[in-house]
C-alpha positions as CSV (number, residue, x, y, z in Angstrom):
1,X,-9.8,19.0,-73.3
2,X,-8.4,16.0,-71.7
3,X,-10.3,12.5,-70.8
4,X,-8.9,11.7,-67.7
5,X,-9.1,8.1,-67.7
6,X,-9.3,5.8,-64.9
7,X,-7.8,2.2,-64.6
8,X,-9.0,-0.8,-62.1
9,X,-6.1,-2.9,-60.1
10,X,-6.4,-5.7,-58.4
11,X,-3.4,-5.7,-55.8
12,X,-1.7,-9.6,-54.8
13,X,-3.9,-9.1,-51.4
14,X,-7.3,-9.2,-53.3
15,X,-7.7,-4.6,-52.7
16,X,-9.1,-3.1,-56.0
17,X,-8.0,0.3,-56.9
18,X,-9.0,2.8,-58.9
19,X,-6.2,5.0,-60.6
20,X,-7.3,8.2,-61.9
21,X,-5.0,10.0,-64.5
22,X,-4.4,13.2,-63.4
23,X,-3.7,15.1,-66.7
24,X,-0.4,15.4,-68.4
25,X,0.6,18.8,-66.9
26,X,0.1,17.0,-63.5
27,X,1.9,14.0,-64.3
28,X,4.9,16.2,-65.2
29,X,4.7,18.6,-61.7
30,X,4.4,15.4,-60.0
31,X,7.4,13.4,-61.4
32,X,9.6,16.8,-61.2
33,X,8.0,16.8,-57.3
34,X,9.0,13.6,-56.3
35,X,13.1,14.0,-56.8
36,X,15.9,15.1,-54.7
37,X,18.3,18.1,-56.2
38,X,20.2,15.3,-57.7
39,X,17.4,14.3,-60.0
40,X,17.0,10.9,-58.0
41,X,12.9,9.9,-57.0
42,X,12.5,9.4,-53.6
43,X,10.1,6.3,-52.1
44,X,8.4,8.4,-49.4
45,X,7.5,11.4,-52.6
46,X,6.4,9.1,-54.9
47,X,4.0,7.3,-52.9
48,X,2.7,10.7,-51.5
49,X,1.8,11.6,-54.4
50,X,0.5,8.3,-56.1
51,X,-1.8,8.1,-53.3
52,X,-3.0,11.5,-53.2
53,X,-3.0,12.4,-57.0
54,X,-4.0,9.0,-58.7
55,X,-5.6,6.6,-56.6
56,X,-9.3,7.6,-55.8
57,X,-10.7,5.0,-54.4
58,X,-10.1,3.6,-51.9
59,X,-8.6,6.7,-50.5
60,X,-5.5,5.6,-48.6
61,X,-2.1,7.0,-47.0
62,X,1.0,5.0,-46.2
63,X,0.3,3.9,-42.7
64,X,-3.0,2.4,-44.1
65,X,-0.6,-0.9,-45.9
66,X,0.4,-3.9,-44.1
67,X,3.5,-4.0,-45.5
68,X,6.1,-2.1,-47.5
69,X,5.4,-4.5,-50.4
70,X,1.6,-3.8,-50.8
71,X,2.5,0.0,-50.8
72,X,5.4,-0.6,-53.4
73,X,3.2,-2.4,-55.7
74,X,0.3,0.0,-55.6
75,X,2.5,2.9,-56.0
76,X,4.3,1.2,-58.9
77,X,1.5,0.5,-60.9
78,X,-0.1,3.4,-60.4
79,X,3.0,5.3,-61.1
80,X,3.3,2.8,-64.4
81,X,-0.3,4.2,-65.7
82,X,0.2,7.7,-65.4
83,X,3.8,7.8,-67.3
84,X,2.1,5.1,-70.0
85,X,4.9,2.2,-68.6
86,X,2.4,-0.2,-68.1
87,X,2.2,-1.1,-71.9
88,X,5.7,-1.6,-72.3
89,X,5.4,-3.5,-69.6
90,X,2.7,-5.4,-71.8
91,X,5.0,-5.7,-74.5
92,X,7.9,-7.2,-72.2
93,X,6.2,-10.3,-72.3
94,X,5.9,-10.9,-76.0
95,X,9.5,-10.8,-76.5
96,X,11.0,-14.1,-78.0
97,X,12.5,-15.9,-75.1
98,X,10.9,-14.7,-72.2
């Protein structure tokens, strides 16, 4: 049986998040979910289901952010935990020359 683990983030406005992972099943149905016939994500999908499937607290929806920028950034880094990009990420930063 699965642990669904949960991750704390602090967003640039000082809001702390709670991303749930949803199971690796759901992450799959969710990424298939948030593309057009042509394969391509679409913004308005993805954050849909970001906020509904992975962040748990606070509970939010789109009109809640200030800004297109605060919803990007949530959405990205929660979308980053549940498709394990945050570690590479991570590792972007020990490269020589960065």
């Amino acid at each position: 049986m699965a642990n669904f683990k949960q991750k704390k983030f602090t967003a640039k406005n000082g809001t702390v998040y709670t991303f749930q992972h949803p199971g690796v099943r759901n992450v799959t149905k969710i990424t298939d979910r948030v593309k057009n016939k042509h394969g391509v994500p679409l913004d308005e999908r993805l954050a849909d289901e970001m906020l509904t499937h992975v962040v748990v607290e606070p509970k939010v929806r789109m009109e809640d952010f200030e800004s297109y920028t605060d919803l990007t950034e949530v959405v990205s880094e929660a979308f980053a935990f549940i498709t394990g990009r945050e570690q590479e990420t991570a590792d972007d930063d020990q490269q020589p020359g960065s």
